[in-house]
C-alpha positions in Angstrom: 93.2 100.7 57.6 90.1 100.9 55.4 89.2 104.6 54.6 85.5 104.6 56.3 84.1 106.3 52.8 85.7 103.9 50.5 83.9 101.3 52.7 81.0 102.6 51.8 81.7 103.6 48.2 82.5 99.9 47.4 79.2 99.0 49.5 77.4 101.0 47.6 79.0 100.4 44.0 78.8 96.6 44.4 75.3 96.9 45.3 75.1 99.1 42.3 76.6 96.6 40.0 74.4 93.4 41.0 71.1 95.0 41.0 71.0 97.5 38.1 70.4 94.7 35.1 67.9 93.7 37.3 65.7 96.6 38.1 63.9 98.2 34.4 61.9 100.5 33.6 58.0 100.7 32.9 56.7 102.8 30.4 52.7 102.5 30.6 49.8 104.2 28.9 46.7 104.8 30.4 43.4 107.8 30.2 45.5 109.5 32.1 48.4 109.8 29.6 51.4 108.0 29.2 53.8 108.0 32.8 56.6 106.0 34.1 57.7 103.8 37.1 60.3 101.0 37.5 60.4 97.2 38.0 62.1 94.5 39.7 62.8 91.2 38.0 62.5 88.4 40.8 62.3 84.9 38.4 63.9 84.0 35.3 61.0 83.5 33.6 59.8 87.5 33.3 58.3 88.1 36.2 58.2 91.7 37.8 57.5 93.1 41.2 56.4 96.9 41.1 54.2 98.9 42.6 50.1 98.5 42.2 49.5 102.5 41.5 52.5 102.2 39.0 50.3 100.1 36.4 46.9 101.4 37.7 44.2 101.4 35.1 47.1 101.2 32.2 46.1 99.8 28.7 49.1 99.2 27.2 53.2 99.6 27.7 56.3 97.8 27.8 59.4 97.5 29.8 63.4 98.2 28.9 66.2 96.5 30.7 69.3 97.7 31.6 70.9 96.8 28.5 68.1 98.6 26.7 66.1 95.7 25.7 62.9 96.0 25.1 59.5 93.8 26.0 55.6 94.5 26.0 54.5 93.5 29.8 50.9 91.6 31.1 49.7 92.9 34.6 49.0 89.3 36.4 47.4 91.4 39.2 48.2 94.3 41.7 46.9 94.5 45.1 46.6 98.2 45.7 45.8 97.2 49.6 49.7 96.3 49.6 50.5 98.4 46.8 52.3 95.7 44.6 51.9 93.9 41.3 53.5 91.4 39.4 53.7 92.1 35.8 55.1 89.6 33.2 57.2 89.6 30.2 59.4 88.0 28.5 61.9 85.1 29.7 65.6 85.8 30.6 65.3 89.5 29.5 66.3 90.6 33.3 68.3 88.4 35.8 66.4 88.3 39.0 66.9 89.5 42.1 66.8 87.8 45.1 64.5 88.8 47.6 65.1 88.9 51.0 63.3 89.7 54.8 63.5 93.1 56.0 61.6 92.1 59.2 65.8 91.9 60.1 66.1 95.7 58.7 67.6 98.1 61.5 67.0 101.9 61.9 70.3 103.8 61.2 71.0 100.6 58.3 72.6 101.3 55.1 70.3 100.9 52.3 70.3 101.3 48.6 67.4 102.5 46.2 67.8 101.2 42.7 65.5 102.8 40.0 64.4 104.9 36.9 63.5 108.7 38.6 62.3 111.1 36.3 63.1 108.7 33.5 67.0 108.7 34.6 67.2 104.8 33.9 69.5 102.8 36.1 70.2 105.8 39.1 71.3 104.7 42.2 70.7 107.0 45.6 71.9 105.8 49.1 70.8 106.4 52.6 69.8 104.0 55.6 66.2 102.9 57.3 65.0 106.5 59.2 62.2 104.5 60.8 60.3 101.1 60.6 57.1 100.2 61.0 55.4 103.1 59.1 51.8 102.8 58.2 51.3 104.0 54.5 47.2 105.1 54.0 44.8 103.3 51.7 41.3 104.7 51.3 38.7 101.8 50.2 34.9 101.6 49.8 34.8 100.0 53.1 36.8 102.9 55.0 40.5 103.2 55.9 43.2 100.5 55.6 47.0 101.1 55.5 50.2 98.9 54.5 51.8 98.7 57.5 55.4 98.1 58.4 56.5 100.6 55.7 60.0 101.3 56.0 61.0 104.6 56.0 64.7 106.0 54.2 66.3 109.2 53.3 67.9 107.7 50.2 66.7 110.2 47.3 63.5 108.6 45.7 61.3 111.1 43.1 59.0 110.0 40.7 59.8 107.4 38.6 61.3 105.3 41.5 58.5 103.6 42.4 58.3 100.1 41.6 62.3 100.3 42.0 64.5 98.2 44.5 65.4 99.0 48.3 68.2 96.6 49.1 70.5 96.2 51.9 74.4 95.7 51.8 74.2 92.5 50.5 72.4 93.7 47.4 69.4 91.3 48.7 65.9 93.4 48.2 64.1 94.5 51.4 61.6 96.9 50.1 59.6 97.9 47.0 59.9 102.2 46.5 56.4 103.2 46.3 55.9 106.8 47.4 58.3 110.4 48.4 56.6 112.0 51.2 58.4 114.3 51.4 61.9 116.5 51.0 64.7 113.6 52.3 61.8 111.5 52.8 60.9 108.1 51.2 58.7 104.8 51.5 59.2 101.4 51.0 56.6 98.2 51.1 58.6 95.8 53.4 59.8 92.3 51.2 59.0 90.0 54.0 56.5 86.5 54.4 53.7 88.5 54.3 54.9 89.8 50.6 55.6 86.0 49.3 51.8 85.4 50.4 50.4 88.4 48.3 53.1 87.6 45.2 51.7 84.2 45.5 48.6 85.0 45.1 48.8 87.7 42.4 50.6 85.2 40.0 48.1 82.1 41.1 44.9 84.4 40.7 45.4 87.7 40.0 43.7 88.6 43.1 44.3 89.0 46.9 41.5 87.7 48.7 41.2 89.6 52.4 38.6 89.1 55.3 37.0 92.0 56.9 36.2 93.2 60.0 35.5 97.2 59.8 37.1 98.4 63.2 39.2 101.1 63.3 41.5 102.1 66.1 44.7 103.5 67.5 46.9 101.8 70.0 46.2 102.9 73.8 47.3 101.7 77.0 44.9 99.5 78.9 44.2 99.8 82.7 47.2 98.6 84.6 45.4 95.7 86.8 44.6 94.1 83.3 47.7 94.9 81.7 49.6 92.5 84.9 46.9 89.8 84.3 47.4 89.9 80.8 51.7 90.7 80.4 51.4 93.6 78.5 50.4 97.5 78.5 48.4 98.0 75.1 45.4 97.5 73.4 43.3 98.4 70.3 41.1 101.3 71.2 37.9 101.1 68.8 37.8 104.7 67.0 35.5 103.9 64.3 32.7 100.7 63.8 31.5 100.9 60.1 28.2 100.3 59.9 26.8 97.4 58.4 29.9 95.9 59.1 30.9 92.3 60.6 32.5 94.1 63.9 28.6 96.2 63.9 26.8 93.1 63.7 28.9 91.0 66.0 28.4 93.9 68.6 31.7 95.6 68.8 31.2 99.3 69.9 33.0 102.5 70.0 35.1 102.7 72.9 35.5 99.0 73.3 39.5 98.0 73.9 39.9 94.7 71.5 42.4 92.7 72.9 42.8 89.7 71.1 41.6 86.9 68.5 41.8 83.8 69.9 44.8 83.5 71.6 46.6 86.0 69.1 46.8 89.3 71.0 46.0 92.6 69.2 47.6 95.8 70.5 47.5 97.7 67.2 45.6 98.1 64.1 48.5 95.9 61.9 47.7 93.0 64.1 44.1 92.5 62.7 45.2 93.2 59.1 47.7 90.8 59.3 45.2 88.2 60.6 42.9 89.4 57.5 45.2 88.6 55.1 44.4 84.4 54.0 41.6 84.2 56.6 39.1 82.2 54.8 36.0 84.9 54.0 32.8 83.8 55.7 34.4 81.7 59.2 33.6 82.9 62.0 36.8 85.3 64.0 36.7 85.4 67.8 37.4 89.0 69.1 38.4 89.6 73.2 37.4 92.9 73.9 37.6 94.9 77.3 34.1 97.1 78.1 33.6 98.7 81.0 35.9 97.1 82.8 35.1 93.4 82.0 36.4 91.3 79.0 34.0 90.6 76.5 34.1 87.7 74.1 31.9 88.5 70.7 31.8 86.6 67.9 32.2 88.0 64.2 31.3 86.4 60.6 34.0 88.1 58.1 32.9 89.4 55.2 35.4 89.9 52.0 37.0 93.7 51.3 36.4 95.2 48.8 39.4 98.2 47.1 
């Protein structure tokens, strides 16, 4: 019989061993001073997945495999909406990683943080998914956004991690480290479809290009008679209605319950993000709304958001 923590030692070490000529470190300059962060290497050709804040307003740097190699980086774009950037530099200087869907990630799941912390290149922490579906914050000139479906571990990440891997047993990578919240407490943008869209669209164009709406909102229950007619018990409840916005001038008001675009229902603020992200800027975006105690169909001409 298997000792249960040599199972997990050899999870761990193997995981350890695939992904650490794989994950480098990022040594940038900027007005701020010089800082640090790490990198994942996801193509042969030198591409890079880290975190947006990682290479925020840098000038200049360079990365340094495992090995100890060394290569000057180009930013192709970051998305600070998602938090992620793809950086480039040279070919074949880090074998890549594959990527993976951690829309299949479990709470209580062993994971594995791969990164540079505190300049420690190369450290490896352990721990599993505390939580899913974690929103992560993002202040922009139009109001609040977050990254949703933030994944949530108590492997060790401090400063320096983020940029670094999250991967599950498999040594497949299910998250990008991007924040410590906390003592025992770390974040993770989720690798999923939604990240291949955004990737795609850094290394295309440098740019993410998102529709907006300019609600705000928390998810509430709606009344029960409407909630049999419909199959389900939640809503949107509309907190906030920027003014000026496309939600302002199609006539969505405080208080209002949005239940759906289209036939894609809405119960939380995620759901209208997600249907942001590719929707072509300018077309018009049906919204279902429940007011005082009829639905409501309005009509709303999305405008582009602005970081």
């Amino acid at each position: 019989m298997v000792d249960p923590l040599d199972a997990y030692s050899q999870v761990v070490s193997s995981v350890a061993a695939a992904l650490q000529p794989s994950v480098l470190s990022v040594l940038v300059r900027s007005r701020r001073g010089s800082g640090a962060g790490s990198a994942v290497a996801f193509t042969e050709d030198g591409l890079l997945l880290t975190s947006a804040h990682v290479v925020e307003g840098v000038r200049g740097g360079g990365v340094v495999a495992a090995d100890g190699d060394e290569a000057p980086f180009d930013v192709l774009g970051a998305d600070r909406l998602s938090e992620l950037a793809v950086l480039r530099t040279r070919s074949h200087l880090a074998p890549p990683a594959d990527l993976g869907d951690a829309d299949h990630l479990r709470v209580g799941q062993l994971v594995v943080a791969v990164g540079n912390p505190l300049g420690f290149a190369g450290s490896v922490t352990a721990g599993v998914v505390s939580a899913l579906g974690r929103s992560l914050p993002v202040r922009t000139a139009h109001g609040a956004h977050s990254i949703d479906d933030v994944i949530q571990t108590d492997a060790a990440l401090n400063p320096g991690n983020s940029g670094g891997a999250l991967a599950d047993s498999t040594a497949t990578v299910v998250g990008v480290n991007t924040a410590v919240a906390g003592i025992g407490l770390g974040l993770a943008v989720p690798v999923n479809a939604t990240t291949r869209r955004i990737l795609s669209e850094l290394i295309s164009t440098g740019r993410v290009r998102r529709a907006w709406l300019g609600v705000g909102g928390v998810t509430m229950a709606i009344p029960p008679a409407l909630g049999e007619r419909l199959g389900r018990r939640t809503g949107l409840h509309v907190a906030e209605v920027v003014p000026g916005s496309p939600a302002a001038a199609a006539g969505i008001f405080l208080g209002d319950m949005v239940i759906a675009s289209g036939s894609t229902p809405v119960t939380t603020a995620q759901d209208l993000q997600r249907l942001m992200l590719g929707t072509a800027v300018g077309r018009q975006f049906p919204v279902t709304v429940y007011r005082r105690g009829a639905l409501v169909d309005v009509v709303a001409t999305l405008a582009e958001l602005v970081p």
